[in-house]
C-alpha positions as CSV (number, residue, x, y, z in Angstrom):
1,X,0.0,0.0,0.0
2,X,1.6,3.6,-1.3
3,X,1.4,6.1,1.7
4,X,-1.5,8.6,1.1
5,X,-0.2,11.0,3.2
6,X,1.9,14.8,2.2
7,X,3.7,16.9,4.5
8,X,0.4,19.3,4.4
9,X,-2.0,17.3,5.1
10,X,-0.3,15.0,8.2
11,X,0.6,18.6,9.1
12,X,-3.1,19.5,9.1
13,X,-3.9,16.5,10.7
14,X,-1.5,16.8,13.5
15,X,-2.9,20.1,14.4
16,X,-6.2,18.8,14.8
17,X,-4.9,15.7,17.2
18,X,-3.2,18.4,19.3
19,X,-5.7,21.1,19.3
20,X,-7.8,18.0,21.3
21,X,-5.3,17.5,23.8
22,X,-3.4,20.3,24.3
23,X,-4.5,22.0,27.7
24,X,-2.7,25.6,27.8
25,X,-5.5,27.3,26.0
26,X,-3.1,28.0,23.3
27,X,-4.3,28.7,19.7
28,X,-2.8,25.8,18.0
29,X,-1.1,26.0,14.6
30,X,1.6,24.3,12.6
31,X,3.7,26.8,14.5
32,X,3.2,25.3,18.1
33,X,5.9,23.4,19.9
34,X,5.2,19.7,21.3
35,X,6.7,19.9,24.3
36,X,5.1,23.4,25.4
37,X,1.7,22.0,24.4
38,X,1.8,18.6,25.0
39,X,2.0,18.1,29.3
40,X,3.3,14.6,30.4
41,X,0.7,14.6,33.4
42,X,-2.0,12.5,32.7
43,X,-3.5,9.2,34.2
44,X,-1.1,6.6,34.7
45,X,0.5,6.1,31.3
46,X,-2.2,7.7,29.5
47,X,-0.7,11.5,28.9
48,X,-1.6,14.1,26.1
49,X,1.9,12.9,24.8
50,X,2.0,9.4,24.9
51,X,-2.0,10.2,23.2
52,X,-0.7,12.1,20.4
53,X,2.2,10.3,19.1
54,X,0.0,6.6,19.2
55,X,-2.7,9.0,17.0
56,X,-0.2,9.8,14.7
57,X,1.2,6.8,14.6
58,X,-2.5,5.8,13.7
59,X,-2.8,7.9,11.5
60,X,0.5,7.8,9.5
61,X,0.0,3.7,9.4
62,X,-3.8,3.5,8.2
63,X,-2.9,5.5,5.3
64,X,-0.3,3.3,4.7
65,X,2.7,5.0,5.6
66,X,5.4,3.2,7.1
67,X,5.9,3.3,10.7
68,X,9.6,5.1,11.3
69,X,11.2,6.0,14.2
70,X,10.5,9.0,16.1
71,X,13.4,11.8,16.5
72,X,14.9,11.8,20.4
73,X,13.9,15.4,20.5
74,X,10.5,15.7,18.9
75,X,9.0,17.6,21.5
76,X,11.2,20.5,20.5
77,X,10.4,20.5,17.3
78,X,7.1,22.4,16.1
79,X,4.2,20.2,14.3
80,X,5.4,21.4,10.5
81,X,9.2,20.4,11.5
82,X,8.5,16.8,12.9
83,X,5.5,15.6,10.2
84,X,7.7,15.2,6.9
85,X,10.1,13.3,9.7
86,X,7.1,10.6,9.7
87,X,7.0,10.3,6.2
């Protein structure tokens, strides 16, 4: 299966999984940084971060994408830095 994903629209998509999870009140944009948006307080495991990278992961895999390996530092990257790294 080809991937059916581009840089704009995982971009796209990626703002809209974070804009759902992010708590700062922060408007959210392709311009907003991971690890000021994304808190690692949650329940148990289940944390806006750990939340957001399994839906991208989701969503990079069901439109059959392969499944790479995340930078060490993706929370300091912004949303349109880190989505053609998934591709």
């Amino acid at each position: 299966m080809a991937c059916n994903l581009t840089d704009e629209s995982l971009t796209k998509a990626m703002v809209s999984i974070m804009r759902d999870l992010s708590t700062t009140g922060s408007a959210i944009s392709k311009k907003s940084v991971h690890g000021i948006e994304l808190t690692d307080k949650g329940f148990g495991t289940a944390t806006p971060r750990r939340l957001y990278k399994s839906f991208v992961r989701f969503t990079v895999n069901t439109n059959g994408c392969e499944d790479v390996t995340w930078p060490t530092k993706w929370l300091k990257l912004t949303i349109e830095d880190l989505a053609p790294r998934l591709l």
